[in-house]
C-alpha positions as CSV (number, residue, x, y, z in Angstrom):
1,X,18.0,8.6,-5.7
2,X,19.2,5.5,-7.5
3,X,16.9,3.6,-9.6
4,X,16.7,0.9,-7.6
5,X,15.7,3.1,-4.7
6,X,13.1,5.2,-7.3
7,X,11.4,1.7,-7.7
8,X,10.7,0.7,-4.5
9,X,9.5,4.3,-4.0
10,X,7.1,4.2,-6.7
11,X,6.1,0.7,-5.4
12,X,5.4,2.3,-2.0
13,X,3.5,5.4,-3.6
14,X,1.5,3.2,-6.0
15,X,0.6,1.4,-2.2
16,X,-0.7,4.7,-0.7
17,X,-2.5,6.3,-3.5
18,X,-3.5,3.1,-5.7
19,X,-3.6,4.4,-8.6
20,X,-1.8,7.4,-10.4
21,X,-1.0,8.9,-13.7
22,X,2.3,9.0,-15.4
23,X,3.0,12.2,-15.5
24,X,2.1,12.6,-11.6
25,X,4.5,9.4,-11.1
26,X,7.0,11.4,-13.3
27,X,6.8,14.9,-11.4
28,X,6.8,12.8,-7.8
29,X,10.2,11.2,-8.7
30,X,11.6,14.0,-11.4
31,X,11.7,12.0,-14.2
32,X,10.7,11.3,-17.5
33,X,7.2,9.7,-18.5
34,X,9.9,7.6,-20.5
35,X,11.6,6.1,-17.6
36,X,8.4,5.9,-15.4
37,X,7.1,3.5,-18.5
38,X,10.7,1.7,-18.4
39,X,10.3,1.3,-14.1
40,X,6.6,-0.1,-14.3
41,X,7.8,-2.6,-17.0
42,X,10.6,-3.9,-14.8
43,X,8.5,-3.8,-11.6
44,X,5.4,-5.8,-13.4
45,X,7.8,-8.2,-15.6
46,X,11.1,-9.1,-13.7
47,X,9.5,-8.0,-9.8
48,X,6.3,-9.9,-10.7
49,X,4.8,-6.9,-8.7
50,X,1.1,-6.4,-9.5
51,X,1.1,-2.8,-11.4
52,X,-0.7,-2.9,-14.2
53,X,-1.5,0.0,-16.7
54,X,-4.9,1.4,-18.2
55,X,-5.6,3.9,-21.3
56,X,-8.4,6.6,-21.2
57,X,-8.6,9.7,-20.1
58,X,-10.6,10.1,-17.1
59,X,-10.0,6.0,-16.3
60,X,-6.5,5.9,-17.3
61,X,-3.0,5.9,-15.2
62,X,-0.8,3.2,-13.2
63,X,-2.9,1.2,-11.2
64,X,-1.9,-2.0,-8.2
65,X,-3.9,-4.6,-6.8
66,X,-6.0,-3.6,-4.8
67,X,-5.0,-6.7,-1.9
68,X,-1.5,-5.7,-2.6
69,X,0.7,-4.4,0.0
70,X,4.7,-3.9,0.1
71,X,5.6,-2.5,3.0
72,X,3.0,-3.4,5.8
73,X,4.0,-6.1,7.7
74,X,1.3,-8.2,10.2
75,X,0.8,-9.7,13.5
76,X,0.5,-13.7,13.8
77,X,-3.5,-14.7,14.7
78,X,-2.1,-14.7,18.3
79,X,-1.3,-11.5,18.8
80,X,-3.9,-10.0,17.0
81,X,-6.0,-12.7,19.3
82,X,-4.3,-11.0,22.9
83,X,-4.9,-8.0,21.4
84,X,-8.7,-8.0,20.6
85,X,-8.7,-9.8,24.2
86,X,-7.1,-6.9,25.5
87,X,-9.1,-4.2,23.7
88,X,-12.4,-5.9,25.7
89,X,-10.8,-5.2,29.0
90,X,-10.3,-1.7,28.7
91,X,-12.8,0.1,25.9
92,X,-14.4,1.3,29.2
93,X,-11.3,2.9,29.9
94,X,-11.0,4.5,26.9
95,X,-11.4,7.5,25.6
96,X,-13.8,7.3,22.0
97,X,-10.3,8.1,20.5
98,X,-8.3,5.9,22.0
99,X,-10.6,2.7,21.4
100,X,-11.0,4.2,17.9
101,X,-7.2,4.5,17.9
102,X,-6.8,0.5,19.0
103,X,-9.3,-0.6,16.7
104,X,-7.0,0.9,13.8
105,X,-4.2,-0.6,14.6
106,X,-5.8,-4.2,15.0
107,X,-7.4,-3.7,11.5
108,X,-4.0,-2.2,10.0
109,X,-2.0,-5.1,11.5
110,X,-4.3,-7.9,11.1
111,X,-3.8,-10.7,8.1
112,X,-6.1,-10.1,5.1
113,X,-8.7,-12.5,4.8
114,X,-8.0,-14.8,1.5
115,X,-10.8,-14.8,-0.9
C-alpha cells in the first residue's frame, strides 16, 4: 500500500471508528507511530481534512469531526422525498425488518441537516 492509498485509508477508518489511538492507527496500517504522526499532519494541514489530535491517557488519540464524512455519498431532497413517499405505501407490507431496513438507508443516504 502506497502512502497515498494509506491516507485515504486512515481517513476512511478514522470515518468508521471516530476516534483511535496511534498506536492502533499504526498496527491497522503496519507502520510506525512516526509516520502515522507524519500522515495526520499532511491530512489536517495540506488535505484541510478535519483530524485533529488530543493528549491524555484515557481521552487521548486521533480524533475527526464528528459531521465529517469521506466516503458516503447522498441522495438529492427528491429522491430521499419519493422515497419516504414510497416507504408509506408499503410499511404494511413489510416485514418489522424490512421497514427497519428502509428506514436505514433513508437516514444513511439523506443530507445532514446544517446547524
Amino acid at each position: 500500500m502506497g502512502t497515498s492509498e494509506r491516507r485515504i485509508e486512515t481517513i476512511k477508518y478514522l470515518c468508521r471508528k471516530r476516534h483511535a489511538t496511534m498506536a492502533e492507527i499504526s498496527k491497522e496500517f503496519g507502520v510506525s507511530v512516526r509516520t502515522v504522526k507524519r500522515d495526520i499532519d499532511y491530512l489536517s494541514g495540506v488535505m484541510m481534512i478535519p483530524i485533529y489530535c488530543q493528549s491524555g491517557k484515557y481521552e487521548g488519540g486521533v480524533f475527526i469531526d464528528d459531521d465529517y464524512r469521506w466516503d458516503k455519498m447522498y441522495m438529492t431532497l427528491e429522491q430521499i422525498s419519493l422515497l419516504m413517499k414510497v416507504k408509506e405505501m408499503v410499511t404494511d407490507k413489510l416485514s418489522d425488518k424490512e421497514n427497519t431496513t428502509l428506514k436505514q438507508i433513508i437516514d444513511l443516504y439523506s443530507m445532514p441537516l446544517v446547524k
